[in-house]
Phi, psi and omega in degrees: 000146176214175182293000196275134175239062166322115158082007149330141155212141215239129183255132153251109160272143196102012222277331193259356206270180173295303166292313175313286183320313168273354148322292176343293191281342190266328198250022157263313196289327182296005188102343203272153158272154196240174177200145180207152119300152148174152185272279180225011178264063198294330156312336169270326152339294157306297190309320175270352157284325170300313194267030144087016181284125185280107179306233108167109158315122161220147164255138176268336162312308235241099151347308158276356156273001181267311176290346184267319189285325164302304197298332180263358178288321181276006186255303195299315208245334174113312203204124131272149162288313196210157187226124159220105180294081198256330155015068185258132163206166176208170215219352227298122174190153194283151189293334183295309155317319215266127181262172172333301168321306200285313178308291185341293185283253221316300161340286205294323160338259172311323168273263202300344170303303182286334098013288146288343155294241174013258186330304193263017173246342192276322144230057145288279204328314185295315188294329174237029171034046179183155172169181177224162198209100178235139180230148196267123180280222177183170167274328157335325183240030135257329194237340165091163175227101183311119170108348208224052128329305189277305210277327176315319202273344171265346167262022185245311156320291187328302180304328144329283170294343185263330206283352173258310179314324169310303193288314173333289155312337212306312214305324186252053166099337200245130182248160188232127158221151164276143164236145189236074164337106156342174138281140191213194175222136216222206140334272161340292163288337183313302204284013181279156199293151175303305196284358170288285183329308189289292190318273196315327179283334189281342174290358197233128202307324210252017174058065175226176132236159205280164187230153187294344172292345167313272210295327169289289167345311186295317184319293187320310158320299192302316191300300211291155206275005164275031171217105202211156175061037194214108207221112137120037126309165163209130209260105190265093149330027197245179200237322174300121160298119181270000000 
């Protein structure tokens, strides 16, 4: 066995996003044919169709565009192997503040997105009795946040929903994990404050922050076949001791 994801076929949803996008390249570099989602960013979207990434516009809120983006994933490539759920948004505002609309579109991302993506991928996978199911948490929905409720409650759910889809699945072959990134600087993260940064480094054993070439790299180990028999983790990518 080697790192190599030589005859792979890979779903990255979120594809154009910071961590999607780099997943996208190390495992188009790694040999794999990619399938990518993205919502709106179409220049990058063009740029990973030039490298030959089979692209599909989706909103992953609305369900049926979630079963539909399998359906044409699995029309394209024949089969996946792996789903890696990078799918993103965040709302922040103290709950208090925070309207339905803003509590809702995180949720429905992040939750019911991963949800149906799942459900409707799950039996090919089965059926051929092996696949990955990988989804991006945060720490945030382990330790909670001021201001990210919706997005806390929604990635704490994610940890929730995969570690019962592991048992579910488990039986035929198909394993499911979370990987839960630090801060790192992404999208998400550009509008944080200087002294948040200065914090998450003095907060961190090895005095870094962690990075998306990290959490993409790792991703990639999980996909490659030296990463095996390993079902219903949650992988915290952090420097910080908890």
């Amino acid at each position: 066995m080697d790192f190599s994801l030589a005859g792979k076929r890979i779903l990255v949803t979120g594809a154009t996003g910071a961590i999607g996008s780099a997943v996208v390249e190390i495992a188009r570099e790694s040999g794999a044919w990619v399938g990518g989602s993205y919502f709106s960013n179409e220049e990058k979207a063009r740029e990973l169709k030039a490298k030959g990434v089979v692209m599909v516009r989706t909103d992953l809120r609305r369900p049926e565009q979630g079963r539909e983006l399998i359906r044409q994933m699995l029309e394209q490539a024949g089969h996946l192997d792996a789903l890696v759920y990078t799918a993103g948004n965040t709302r922040d505002r103290t709950l208090l503040k925070m309207t339905d609309s803003e509590w809702e579109d995180v949720m429905k991302l992040h939750l019911d997105g991963l949800a149906s993506c799942c459900r409707a991928l799950l039996p090919s996978m089965q059926e051929r009795r092996q696949g990955k199911l990988i989804a991006i948490g945060s720490q945030s929905g382990l330790t909670g946040r001021v201001g990210q409720a919706n997005y806390s409650a929604a990635k704490a759910a994610t940890v929730g929903f995969v570690k019962s889809l592991a048992r579910e699945a488990g039986r035929f072959g198909v394993t499911a994990n979370v990987v839960c990134p630090g801060f790192i600087e992404s999208k998400m993260t550009r509008g944080t404050p200087p002294e948040a940064w200065e914090r998450a480094k003095a907060a961190s054993a090895l005095g870094t922050i962690s990075s998306v070439e990290v959490v993409a790299s790792f991703i990639t180990w999980m996909l490659s076949d030296l990463c095996f028999g390993v079902t219903g983790q949650v992988f915290q990518l952090d420097s910080r001791i908890l």
